[in-house]
N, C-alpha and C positions, 0 to 999 in steps of 0.2 A: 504494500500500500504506500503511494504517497502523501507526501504533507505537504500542502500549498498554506500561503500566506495573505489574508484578505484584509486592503487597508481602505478607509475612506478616501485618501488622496486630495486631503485638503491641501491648502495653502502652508495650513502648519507642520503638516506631518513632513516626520523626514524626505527626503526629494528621492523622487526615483533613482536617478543614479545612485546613491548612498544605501535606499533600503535595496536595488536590485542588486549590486554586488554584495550586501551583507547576504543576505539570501543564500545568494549561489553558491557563495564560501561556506556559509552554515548549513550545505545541504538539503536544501530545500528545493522540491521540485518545481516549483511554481510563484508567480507573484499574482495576483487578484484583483484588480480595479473595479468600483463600483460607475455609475452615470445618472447624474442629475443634471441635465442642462441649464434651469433653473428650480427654484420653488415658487411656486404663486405665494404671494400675502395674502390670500383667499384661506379658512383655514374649512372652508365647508366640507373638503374630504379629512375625514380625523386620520392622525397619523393611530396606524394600524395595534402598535402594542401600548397605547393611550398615552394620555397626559402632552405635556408640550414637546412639539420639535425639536430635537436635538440641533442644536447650534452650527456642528459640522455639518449638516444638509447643505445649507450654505453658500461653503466657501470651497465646494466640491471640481477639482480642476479635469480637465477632458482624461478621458481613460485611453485612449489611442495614442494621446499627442504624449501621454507620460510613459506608456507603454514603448513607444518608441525609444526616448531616449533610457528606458531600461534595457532594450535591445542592444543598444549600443555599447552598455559596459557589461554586457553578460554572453556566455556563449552554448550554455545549456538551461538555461532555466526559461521553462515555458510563460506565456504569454497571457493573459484571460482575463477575461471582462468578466466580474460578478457583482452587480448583474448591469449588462448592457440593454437600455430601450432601443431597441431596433424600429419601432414602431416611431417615435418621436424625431427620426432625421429624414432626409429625403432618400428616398431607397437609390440612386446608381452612385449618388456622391457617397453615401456611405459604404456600399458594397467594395467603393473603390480606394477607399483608405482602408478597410479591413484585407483586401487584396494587398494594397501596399505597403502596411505591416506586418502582415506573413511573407510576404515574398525576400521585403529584405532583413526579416530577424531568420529565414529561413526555414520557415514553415513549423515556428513555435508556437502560435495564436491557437486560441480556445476561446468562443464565442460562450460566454454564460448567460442566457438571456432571461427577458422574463416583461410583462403585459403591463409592471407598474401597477401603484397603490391607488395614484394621487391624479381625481379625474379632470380637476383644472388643468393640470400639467401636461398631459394627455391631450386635451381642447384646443391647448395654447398653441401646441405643437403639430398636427396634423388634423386632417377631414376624414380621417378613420372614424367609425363606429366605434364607442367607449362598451356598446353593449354587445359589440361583436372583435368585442377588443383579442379572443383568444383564434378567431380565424384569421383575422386580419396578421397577427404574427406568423401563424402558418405558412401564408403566404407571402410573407415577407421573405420568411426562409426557404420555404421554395423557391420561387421568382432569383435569389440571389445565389444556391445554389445553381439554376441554369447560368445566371450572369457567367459565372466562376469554373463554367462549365463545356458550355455550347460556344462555337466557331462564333453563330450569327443569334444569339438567345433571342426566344418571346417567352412570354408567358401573359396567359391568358385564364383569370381567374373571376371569382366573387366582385373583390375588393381591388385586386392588383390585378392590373391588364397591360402591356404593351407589348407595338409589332416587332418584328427583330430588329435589333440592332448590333454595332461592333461596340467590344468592350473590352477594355484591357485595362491591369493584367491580369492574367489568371493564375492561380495558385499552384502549389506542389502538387497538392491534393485537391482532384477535379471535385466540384462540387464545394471547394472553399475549408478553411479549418471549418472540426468538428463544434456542432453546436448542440450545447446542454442545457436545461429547459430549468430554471428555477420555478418551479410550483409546487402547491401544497392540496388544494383542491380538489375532487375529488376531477373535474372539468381538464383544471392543468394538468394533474397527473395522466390522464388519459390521452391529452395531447403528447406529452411528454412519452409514452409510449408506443404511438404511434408514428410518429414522425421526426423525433429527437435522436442526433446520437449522442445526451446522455440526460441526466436526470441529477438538479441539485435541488434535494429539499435541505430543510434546517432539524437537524436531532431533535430540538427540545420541543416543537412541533408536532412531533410524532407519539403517539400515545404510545407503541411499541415500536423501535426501529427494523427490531428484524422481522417483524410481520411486514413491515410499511416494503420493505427489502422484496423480501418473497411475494408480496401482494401483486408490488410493480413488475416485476419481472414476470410473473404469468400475464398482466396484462399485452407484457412485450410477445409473449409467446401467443395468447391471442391473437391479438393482428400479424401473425404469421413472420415474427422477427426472430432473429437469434441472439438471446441474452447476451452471447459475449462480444455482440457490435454494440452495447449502449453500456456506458460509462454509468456510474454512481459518483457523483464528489458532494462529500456529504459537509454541510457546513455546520459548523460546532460550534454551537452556545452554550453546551453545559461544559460546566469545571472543568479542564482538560488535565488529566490525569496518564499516564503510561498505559495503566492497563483500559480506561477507557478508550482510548486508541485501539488498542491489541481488539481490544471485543469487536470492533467496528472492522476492524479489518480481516476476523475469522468470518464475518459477515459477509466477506465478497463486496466488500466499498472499495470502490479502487483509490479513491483520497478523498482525504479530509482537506479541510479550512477551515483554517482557525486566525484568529484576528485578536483585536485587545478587548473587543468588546464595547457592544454601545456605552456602559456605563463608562467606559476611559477613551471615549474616541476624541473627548476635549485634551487627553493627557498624552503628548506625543512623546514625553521623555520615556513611556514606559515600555516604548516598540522594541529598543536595542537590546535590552535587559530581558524581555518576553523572546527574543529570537532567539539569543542565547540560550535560555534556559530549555526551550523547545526543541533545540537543535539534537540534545542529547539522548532526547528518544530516537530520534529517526534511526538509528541503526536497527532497533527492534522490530521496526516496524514493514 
């Protein structure tokens, strides 16, 4: 199993170049970007685990443009938006910077996506259906997969339609880095198995994990998939302990994510000292 690393990506937090070479040096498979392109000052949609907006919402910096220059000072550690609106930018411009950060980190990217909480945000950003908000990603990742894909792509959907056109570049991997489906629902999880290659719910979410584990993966076997083309990266909000790792990983998770935690995503001095200490499990694991 591996151990990836999920940071807000403020203004205050260490800088990519800094946290992606600590990273890479301490072992760690992965670095994790979140995506807010703004917040409305609307607060009509309530933030999902109550009470006020955490302050880093914010001051939340692009996840590609830092992504990048993590690219730059690392040479195995993978790539990945968690979680990226794919839904909230223009689909060919963004197909085509996530083309151009895989292509030149050399096909490290992992798209970790997911439909968004917050339905001003949502409004602000595209004329997608807020109520049809889990096809409309579908198709977004369709549609971008042929981008990434096809000599002369169309794609001709619901929501997402155009004739063919050229597009470049295209990736290592035809069909674009692999894309993992943050949902919890029962709606998401069944997308998430039918058309995702992978699946990141949140542990402490789950009333049992390795039911939530076994559940999903016969739904993969339903829609006629083979379990070992869709990835688990499980994100971890409960206490991270050694052996709670080890459990998650005789589970058949292929990684975790682990981060500092909403309650200290205000405290950045406490990332280097959590890398550290974190680093010491990964041989077990």
């Amino acid at each position: 199993m591996h151990l990836g690393f999920s940071s807000m990506n403020t203004v205050d937090d260490p800088s990519p170049l800094q946290l992606a070479k600590t990273l890479e040096e301490a072992g760690f498979e992965s670095l994790w970007y979140g995506e807010h392109s703004h917040i409305p000052v609307s607060r009509k949609t309530p933030y999902p685990p109550g009470g006020d907006l955490p302050e880093p919402y914010k001051k939340m910096m692009d996840p590609y443009v830092s992504l990048m220059a993590a690219a730059a000072v690392t040479t195995d550690l993978k790539l990945g938006t968690g979680i990226a609106l794919l839904m909230e930018r223009e689909l060919f411009s963004q197909a085509k910077t996530i083309a151009t950060l895989d292509l030149l980190s050399q096909g490290r990217v992992i798209i970790g996506c997911g439909v968004g909480w917050n339905q001003e945000e949502f409004e602000n950003a595209t004329n997608l259906p807020w109520q049809r908000r889990y096809l409309a990603l579908k198709e977004t990742v369709l549609a971008q997969r042929v981008l990434l894909t096809d000599a002369e792509p169309e794609f001709h959907g619901e929501l997402i339609d155009f004739d063919p056109v050229w597009f470049e570049p295209k990736t290592q991997r035809l069909g674009g880095p692999p894309v993992t489906f943050g949902a919890m629902g029962p709606l998401g999880i069944r997308h998430a198995a039918q058309w995702a290659d992978g699946w990141m719910p949140v542990d402490v979410a789950m009333p049992d994990v390795q039911q939530g584990v076994t559940d999903f993966y016969q739904q993969v076997r339903d829609f006629g998939r083979n379990p070992d083309d869709v990835e688990i990266t499980l994100v971890v909000m409960a206490p991270v302990t050694g052996d709670l790792l080890k459990s998650y990983r005789d589970m058949g998770i292929h990684r975790c994510n682990i981060g500092v935690g909403m309650e200290n995503w205000d405290k950045p001095e406490i990332v280097m000292p959590m890398i550290e200490e974190f680093a010491r499990l990964i041989p077990d694991l």
